[in-house]
C-alpha positions as CSV (number, residue, x, y, z in Angstrom):
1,X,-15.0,-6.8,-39.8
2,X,-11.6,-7.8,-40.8
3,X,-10.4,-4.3,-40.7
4,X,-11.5,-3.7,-37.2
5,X,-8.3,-1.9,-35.5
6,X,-7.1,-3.7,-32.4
7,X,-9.7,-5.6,-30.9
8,X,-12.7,-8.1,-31.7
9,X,-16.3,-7.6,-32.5
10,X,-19.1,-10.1,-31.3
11,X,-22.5,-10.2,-32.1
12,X,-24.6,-12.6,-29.6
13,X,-28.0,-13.8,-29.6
14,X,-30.3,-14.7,-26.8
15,X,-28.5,-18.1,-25.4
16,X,-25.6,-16.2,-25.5
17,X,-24.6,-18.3,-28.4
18,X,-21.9,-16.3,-30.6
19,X,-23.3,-15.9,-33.9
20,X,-21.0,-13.0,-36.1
21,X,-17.3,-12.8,-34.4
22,X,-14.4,-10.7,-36.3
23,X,-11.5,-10.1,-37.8
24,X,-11.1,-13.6,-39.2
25,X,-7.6,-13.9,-36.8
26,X,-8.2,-12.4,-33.0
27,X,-5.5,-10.3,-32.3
28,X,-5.8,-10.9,-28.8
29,X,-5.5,-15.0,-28.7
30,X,-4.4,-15.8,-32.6
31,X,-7.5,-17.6,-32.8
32,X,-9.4,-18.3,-35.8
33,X,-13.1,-16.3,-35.5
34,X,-14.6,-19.2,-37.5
35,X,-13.8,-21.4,-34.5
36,X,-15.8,-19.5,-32.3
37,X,-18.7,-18.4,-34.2
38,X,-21.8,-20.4,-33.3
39,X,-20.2,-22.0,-29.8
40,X,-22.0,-20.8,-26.6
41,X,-20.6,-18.3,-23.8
42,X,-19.5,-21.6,-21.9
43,X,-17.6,-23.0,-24.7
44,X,-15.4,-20.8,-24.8
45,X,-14.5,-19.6,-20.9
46,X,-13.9,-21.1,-18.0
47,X,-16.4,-21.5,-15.8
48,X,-15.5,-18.6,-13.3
49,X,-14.8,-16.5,-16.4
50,X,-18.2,-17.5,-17.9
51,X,-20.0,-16.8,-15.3
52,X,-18.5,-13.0,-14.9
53,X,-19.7,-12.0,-18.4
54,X,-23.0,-14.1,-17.9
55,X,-24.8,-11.5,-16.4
56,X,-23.4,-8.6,-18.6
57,X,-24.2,-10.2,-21.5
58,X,-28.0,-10.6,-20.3
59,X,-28.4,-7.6,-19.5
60,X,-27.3,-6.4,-23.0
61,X,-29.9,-8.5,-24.4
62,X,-32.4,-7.5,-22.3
63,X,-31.8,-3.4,-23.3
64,X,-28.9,-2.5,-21.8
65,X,-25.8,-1.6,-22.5
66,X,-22.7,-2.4,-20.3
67,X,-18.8,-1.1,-20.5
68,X,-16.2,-2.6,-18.1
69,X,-13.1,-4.3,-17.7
70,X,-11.9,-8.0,-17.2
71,X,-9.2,-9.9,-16.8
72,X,-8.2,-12.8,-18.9
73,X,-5.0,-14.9,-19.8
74,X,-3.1,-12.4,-18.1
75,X,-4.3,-9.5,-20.2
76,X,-6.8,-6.6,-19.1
77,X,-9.8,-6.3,-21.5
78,X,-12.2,-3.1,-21.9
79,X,-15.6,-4.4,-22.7
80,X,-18.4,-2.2,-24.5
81,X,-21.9,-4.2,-25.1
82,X,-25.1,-2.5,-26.9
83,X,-28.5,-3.7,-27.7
84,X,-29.8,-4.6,-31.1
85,X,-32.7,-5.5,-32.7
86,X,-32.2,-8.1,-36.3
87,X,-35.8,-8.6,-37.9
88,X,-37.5,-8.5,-34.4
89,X,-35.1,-10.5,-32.5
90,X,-33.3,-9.5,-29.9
91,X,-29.4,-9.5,-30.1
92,X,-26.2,-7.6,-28.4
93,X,-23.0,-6.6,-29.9
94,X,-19.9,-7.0,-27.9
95,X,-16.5,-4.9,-29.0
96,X,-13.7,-5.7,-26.6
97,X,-10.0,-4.6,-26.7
98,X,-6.5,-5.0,-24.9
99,X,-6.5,-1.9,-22.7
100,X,-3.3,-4.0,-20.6
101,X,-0.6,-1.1,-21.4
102,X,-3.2,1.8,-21.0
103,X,-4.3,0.3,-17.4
104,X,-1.2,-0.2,-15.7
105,X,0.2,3.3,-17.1
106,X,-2.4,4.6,-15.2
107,X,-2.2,2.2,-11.9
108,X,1.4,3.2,-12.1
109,X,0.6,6.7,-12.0
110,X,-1.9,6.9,-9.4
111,X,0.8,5.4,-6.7
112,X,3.5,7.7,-7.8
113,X,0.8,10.4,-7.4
114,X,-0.2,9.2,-4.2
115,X,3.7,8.3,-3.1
116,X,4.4,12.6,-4.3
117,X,1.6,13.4,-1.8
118,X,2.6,11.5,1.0
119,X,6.2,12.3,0.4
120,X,6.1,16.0,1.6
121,X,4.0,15.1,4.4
122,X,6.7,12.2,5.7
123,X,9.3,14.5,5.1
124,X,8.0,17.4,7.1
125,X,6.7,15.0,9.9
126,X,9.9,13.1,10.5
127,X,12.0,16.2,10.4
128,X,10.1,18.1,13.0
129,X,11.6,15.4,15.8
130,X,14.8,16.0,15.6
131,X,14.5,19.9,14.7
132,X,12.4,20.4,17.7
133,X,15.4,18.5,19.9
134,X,17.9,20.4,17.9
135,X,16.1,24.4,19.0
136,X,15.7,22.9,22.1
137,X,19.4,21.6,22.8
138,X,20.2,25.1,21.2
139,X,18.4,26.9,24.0
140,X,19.9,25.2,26.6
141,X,23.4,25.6,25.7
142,X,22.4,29.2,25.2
143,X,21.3,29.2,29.2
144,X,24.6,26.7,30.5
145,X,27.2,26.6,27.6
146,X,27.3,23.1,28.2
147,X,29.4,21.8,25.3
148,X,27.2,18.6,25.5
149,X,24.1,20.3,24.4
150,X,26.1,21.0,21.2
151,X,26.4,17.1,20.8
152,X,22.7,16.7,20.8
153,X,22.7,19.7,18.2
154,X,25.1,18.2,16.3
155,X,23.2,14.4,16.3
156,X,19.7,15.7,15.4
157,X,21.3,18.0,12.4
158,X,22.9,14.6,11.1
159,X,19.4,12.8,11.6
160,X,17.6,15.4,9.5
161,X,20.6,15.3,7.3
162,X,19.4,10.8,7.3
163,X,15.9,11.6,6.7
164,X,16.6,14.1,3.9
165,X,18.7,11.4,2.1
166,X,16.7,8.0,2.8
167,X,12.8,9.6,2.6
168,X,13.9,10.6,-0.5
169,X,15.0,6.8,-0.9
170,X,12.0,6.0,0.3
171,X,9.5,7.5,-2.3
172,X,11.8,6.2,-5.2
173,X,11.5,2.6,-4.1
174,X,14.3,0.9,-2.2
175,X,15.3,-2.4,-3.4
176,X,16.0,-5.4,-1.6
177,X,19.3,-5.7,-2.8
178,X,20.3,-2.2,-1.2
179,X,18.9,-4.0,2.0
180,X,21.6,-5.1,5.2
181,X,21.5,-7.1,8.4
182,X,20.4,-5.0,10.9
183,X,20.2,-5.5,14.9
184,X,16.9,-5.1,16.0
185,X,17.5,-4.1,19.3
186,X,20.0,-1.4,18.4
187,X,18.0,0.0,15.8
188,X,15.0,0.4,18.6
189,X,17.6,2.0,20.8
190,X,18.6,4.8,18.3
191,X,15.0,5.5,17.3
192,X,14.4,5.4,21.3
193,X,17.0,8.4,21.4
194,X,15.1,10.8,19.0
195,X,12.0,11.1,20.9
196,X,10.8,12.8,24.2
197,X,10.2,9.6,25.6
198,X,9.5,11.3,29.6
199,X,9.5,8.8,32.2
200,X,8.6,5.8,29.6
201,X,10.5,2.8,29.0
202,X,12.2,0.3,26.2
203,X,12.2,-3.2,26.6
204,X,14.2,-5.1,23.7
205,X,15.2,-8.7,23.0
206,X,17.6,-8.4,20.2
207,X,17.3,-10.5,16.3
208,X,18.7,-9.7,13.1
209,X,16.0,-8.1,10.7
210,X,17.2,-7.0,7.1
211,X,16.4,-3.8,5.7
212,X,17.3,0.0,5.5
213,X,18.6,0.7,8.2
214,X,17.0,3.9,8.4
215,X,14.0,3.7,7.2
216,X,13.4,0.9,10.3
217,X,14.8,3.8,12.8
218,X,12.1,5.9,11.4
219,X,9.5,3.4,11.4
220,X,10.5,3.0,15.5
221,X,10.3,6.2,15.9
222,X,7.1,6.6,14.7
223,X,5.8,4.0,16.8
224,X,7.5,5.2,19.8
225,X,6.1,8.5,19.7
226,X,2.6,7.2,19.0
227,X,3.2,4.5,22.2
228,X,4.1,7.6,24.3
229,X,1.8,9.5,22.9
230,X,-1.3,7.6,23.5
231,X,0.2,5.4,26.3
232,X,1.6,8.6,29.1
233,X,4.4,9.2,30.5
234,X,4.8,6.2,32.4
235,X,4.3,4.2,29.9
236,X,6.6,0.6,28.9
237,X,7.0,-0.1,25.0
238,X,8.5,-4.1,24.1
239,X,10.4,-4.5,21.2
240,X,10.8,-8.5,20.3
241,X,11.8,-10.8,17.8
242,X,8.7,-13.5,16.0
243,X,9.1,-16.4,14.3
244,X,8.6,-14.2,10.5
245,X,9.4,-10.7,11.7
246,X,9.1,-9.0,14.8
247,X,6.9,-7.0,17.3
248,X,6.2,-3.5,19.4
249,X,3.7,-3.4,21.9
250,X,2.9,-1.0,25.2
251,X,1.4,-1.2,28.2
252,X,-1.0,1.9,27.5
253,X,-4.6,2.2,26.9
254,X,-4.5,0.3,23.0
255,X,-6.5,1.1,20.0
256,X,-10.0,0.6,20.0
257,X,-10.9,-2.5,17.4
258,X,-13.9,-0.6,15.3
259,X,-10.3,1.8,14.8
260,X,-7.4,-0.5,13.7
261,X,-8.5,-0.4,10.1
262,X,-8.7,3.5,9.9
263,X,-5.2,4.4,11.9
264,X,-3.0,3.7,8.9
265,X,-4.9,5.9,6.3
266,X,-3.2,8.7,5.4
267,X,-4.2,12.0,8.2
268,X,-6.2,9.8,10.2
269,X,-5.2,10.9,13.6
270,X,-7.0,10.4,17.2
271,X,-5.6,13.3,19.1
272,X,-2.6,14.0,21.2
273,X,-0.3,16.1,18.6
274,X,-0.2,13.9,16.0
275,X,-0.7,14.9,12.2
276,X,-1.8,11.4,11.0
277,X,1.2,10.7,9.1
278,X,3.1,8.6,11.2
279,X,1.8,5.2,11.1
280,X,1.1,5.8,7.5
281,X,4.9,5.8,7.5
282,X,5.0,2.8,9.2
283,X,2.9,0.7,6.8
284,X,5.0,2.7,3.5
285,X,8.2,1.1,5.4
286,X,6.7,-2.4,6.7
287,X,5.6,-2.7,2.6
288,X,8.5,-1.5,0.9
289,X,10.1,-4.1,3.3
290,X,7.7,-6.4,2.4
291,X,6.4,-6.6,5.8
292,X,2.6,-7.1,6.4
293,X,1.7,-5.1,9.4
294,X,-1.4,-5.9,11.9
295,X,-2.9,-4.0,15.0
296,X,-3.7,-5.9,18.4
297,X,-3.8,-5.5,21.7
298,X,-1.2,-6.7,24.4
299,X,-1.3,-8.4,27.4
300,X,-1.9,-4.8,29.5
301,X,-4.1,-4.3,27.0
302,X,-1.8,-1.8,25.2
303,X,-1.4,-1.5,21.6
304,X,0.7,-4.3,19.6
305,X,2.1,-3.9,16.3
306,X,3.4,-7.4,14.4
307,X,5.2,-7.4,11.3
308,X,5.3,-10.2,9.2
309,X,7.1,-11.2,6.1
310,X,5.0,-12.1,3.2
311,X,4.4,-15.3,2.6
């Protein structure tokens, strides 16, 4: 027992009194095993705690064996419980051990994973915008030779040029400290610019926000075109200031309740051309910003976005 590597080894009996515990020093909590052999379960965890490995611990007792993790003074623990029999009795042996490191390794990993995969699909759904204006000014200087279509060129090269640059920002984690005053209104504005908004309309009411400056323009534009999208042609988008953040509603046809939940997973999509990235963009930025975003409905019973800061 007192060579055990890394971790403790319990042996419990019926009341779930511990009876056997080792090495003599827990490498876990520095204490001494001889002050916890014979005390019960609830002796020696808080209630809540207690009552977690309660059930585990009868079920080992009762034939079972049980492997899972729990959380306690901050650490991660990997439990493993098995059955055993001592002159007819029934008892369980419990090995436990600080898996911590190993679990958030592999928490880390899975979001950067996850980030990698969303990444290529951000970066080709944002680009499209302003590469389908840019062909499409192209064509039309092409027709007239209008020197003004090359402006437009010109403007949706350097927003692909943003997107390249800040996306890529994006996925690596911005910082709040990289983060600047920003005017809401004129951030709207810009985004407003980069779509095909048809006969549609922006209402603003200006505030400062702080952020990337970029990333917000992206997150407008991603709402825009869904508002447009969804909403028609006709269709009137409100940007405003709240008390903790700010909002974007429309006077379109809204989101169905049963589907708020399900419109910010990743490819979720209900129609029109979207790919189902965009307002999974929209929730990357709003976090990174540490923005909490909800899904209502406005007064024309149009779609309403709120983002809040955390509390």
């Amino acid at each position: 027992m007192n060579n055990f590597p890394n971790g403790v080894l319990v042996l419990f009996d019926i009341d779930l009194y511990y009876r056997i515990v080792g090495p003599k020093t827990l490498p876990f909590s520095n204490q001494k095993a001889a002050d916890i052999a014979g005390k019960h379960l609830y002796d020696l965890f808080p209630e809540e705690k207690a009552t977690e490995l309660e059930p585990k611990l009868e079920a080992t007792i009762d034939g079972e064996s049980r492997s899972f993790d729990i959380e306690y003074d901050e650490l991660i623990h990997h439990i493993e419980t098995k059955p055993v029999s001592i002159d007819g009795d029934p008892y369980g042996v419990l090995v436990t051990q600080n898996v911590t490191d190993v679990r958030q390794t592999a928490e880390i990993l899975e979001q950067q994973n996850k980030r990698l995969d969303q990444f290529a699909s951000m970066v080709s759904h944002d680009l499209r915008n302003p590469l389908s204006i840019a062909y499409g000014e192209l064509e039309l200087y092409r027709e007239t030779t209008e020197d003004t279509h090359l402006d437009e060129v010109e403007n949706a090269l350097g927003r692909i040029e943003d997107l390249i640059v800040d996306l890529t920002a994006l996925a690596q984690n911005s910082t709040s400290e990289e983060y600047q005053p920003i005017s809401l209104t004129a951030v709207a504005e810009d985004a407003w610019e980069l779509i095909d908004t048809r006969a549609a309309s922006l209402e603003t009411e200006d505030d400062v926000i702080i952020g990337d400056r970029s990333q917000f323009q992206a997150l407008f534009e991603n709402l825009f075109r869904n508002a447009v999208g969804h909403g028609g042609e006709n269709v009137t988008v409100r940007v405003a200031p709240l008390e903790t953040g700010f909002y974007l509603e429309d006077t379109g046809d809204g989101i169905p309740p049963k589907k708020r939940d399900q419109i910010f997973e990743h490819g979720f999509t209900t129609g029109y051309s979207g790919s189902g990235v965009g307002l999974t963009i929209v929730k990357r930025i709003a976090s990174d910003h540490d923005l909490e975003v909800s899904v209502s409905e406005s007064p024309e019973g149009g779609a309403r976005f709120e983002f809040h800061a955390v509390q």
